[in-house]
C-alpha positions in Angstrom: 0.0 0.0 0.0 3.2 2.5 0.9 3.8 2.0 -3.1 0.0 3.9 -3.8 0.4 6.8 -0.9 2.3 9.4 -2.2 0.5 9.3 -5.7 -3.0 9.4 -4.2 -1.8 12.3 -2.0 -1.0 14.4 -5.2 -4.3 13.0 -7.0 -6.3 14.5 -4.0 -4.2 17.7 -4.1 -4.0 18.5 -7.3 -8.2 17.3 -7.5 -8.8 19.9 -4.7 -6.7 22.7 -5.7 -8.0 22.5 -9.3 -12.0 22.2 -8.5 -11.6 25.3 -6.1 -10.6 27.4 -8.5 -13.2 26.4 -10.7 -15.5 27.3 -7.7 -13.9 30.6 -7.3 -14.2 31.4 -11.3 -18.2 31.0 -10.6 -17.6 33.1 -7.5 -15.9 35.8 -9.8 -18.5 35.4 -12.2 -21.6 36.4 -10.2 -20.0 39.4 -8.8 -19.2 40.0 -12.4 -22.5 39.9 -12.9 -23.5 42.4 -10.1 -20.9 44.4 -11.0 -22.7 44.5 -14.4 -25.9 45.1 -12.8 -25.2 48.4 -11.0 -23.5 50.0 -13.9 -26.5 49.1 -16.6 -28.2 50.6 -13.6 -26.0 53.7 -13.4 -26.0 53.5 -17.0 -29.8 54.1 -17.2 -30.4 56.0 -14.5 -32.1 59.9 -15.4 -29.0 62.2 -16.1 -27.9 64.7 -13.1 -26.0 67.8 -13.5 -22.5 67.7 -14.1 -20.6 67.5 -11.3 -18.2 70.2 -9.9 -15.0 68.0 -9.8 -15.9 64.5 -11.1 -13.9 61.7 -9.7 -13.7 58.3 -12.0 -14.0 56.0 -8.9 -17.4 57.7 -7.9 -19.0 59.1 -11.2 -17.7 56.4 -14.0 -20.6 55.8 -16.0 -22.9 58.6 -13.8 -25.7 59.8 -16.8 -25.3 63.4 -16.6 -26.4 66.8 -18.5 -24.6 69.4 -19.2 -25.1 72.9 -21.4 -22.8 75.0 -22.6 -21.1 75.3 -26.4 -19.0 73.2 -28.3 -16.1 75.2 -29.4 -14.9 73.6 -32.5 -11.7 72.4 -31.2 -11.8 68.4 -31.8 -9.8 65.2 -32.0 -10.3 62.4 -33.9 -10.1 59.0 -32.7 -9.8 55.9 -35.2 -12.9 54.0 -35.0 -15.1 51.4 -37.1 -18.8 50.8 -36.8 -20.9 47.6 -37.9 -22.3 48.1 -40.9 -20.4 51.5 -41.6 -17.2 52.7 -43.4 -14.4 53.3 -41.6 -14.3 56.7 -39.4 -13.8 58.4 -36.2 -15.4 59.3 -33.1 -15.0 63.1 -32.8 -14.3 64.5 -29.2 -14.7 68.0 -29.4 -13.9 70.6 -26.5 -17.4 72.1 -24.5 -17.3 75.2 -22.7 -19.4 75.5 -19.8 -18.8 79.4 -19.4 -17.1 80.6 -16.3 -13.5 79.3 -17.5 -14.7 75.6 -17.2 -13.8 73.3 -20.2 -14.6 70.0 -21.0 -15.0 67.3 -23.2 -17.6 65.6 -25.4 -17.4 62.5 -27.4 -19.8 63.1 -30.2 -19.9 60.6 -31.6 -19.3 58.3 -34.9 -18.7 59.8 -38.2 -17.8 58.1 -41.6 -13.9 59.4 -43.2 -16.0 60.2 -46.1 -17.7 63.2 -43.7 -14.8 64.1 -41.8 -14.1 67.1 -44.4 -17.5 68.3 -43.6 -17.7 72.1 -41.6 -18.6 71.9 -38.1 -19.1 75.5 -36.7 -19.2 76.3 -33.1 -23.0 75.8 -31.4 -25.0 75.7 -28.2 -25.8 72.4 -27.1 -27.4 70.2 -24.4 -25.7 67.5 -24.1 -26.8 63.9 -22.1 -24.5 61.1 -22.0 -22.4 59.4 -19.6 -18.9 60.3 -17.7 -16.5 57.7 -18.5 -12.6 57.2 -18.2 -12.0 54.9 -21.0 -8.9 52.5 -21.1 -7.9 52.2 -24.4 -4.0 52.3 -24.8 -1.5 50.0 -24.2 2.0 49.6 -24.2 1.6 48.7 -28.7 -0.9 52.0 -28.6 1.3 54.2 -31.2 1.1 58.0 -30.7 -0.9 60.2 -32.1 -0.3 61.2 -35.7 -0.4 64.4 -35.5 0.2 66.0 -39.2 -3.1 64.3 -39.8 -4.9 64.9 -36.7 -5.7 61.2 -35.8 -5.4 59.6 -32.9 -5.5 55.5 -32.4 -7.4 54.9 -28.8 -8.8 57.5 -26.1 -6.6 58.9 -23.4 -8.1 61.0 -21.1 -5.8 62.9 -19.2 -3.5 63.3 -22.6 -6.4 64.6 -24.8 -7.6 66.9 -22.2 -4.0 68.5 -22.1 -4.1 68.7 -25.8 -7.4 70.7 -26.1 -7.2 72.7 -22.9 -9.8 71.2 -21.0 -9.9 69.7 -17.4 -9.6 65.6 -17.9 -13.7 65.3 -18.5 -15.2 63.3 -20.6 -19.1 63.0 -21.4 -19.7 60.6 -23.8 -22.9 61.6 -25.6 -25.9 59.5 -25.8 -28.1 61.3 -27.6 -27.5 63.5 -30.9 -25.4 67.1 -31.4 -25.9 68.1 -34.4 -23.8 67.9 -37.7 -24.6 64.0 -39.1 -22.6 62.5 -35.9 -24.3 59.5 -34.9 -23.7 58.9 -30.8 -21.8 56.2 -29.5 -23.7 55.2 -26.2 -21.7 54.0 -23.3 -22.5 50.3 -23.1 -21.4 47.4 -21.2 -20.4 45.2 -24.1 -16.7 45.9 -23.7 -16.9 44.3 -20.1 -16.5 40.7 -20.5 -17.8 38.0 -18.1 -16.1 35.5 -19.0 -15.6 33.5 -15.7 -18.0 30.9 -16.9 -15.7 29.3 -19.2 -12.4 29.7 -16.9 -14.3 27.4 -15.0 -15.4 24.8 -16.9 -11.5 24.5 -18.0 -10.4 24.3 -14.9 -13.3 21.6 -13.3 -12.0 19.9 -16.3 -8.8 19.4 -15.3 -9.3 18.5 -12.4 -11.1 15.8 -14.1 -8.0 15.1 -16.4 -5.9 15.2 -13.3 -8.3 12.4 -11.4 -8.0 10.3 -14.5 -4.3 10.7 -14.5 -4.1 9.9 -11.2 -6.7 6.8 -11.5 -4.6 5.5 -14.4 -1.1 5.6 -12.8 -2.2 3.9 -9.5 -3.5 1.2 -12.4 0.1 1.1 -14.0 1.5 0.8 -10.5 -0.7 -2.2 -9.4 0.0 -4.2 -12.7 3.1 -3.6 -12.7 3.3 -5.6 -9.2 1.0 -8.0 -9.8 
């Protein structure tokens, strides 16, 4: 019996450790899905005024309206839509009077409109605050000569166009053929279901294993 011990022992182990991360990928994925929850919640929610200092821990995602004018001061950003040509999603600089500047992602427009005049305006705007994380260490700078930008930076763009690092992306129209890009929780995946149905199956592939060398070990001795 000595001869079985010390593989059992490791069968069991390895069994154990294996199935309880499985149970904690389940774990993960229902707070996933409350986390998901309460920001389709927040999401959703009737807009509030915009904030005095906005703080991306407290207020990401917070539906809020703001006036003011959009100064027509913009980036670009290098987007695609489904079932559109390539384009951009235009963040333009909003003034809130009182020396407070912001900014407003627009929305989506094709390359094909990008040409198009876009002249200064009031607006109302309702959308979302949001702090997108878009760039990576392989995120190449902005080209600047033509005014394009690969992913969303925040803090960089707001340095750029001389606003404070706010961004409002719009939910419902401004004006000028720019269709909105709701915030949305698609880009958040929950994905915990299928970490752990790999890893319950390993532990299944390690029971086997373990089952079929303590049958090589007993006919080997018989």
């Amino acid at each position: 019996m000595r001869r079985y011990a010390f593989p059992v022992l490791m069968g069991i182990v390895g069994v154990a450790v294996l199935m309880s991360l499985g149970v904690w990928q389940l774990r993960r994925m229902e707070e996933k899905r409350v986390y998901l929850d309460e920001i389709e919640a927040r999401i959703g929610n009737a807009p509030i005024p915009l904030p005095a200092a906005p703080e991306e821990g407290r207020d990401k995602f917070q539906a809020v309206v703001a006036e003011g004018r959009f100064t027509g001061e913009y980036l670009e950003v290098l987007a695609g839509q489904k079932g559109a040509s390539p384009g951009v999603l235009v963040i333009e600089a909003f003034d809130l009077g009182g020396g407070r500047r912001i900014m407003v992602q627009r929305g989506f427009i094709e390359d094909d409109l990008r040409s198009v005049p876009r002249a200064p305006h009031e607006a109302r705007v309702e959308g979302n605050l949001h702090w997108p994380q878009d760039t990576n260490s392989f995120t190449p700078p902005p080209d600047e000569r033509a005014g394009l930008w690969f992913a969303r930076d925040v803090p960089a763009m707001a340095r750029k166009l001389g606003t404070e690092p706010t961004l409002i992306v719009a939910r419902e129209p401004t004006g000028d053929g720019i269709a909105p890009v709701p915030v949305d929780t698609s880009g958040i995946p929950n994905d915990h279901w299928g970490y752990a149905i790999q890893w319950f199956l390993l532990a299944a592939t390690w029971a086997g294993m373990t089952g079929f060398l303590l049958w090589r070990i007993r006919t080997r001795n018989v």
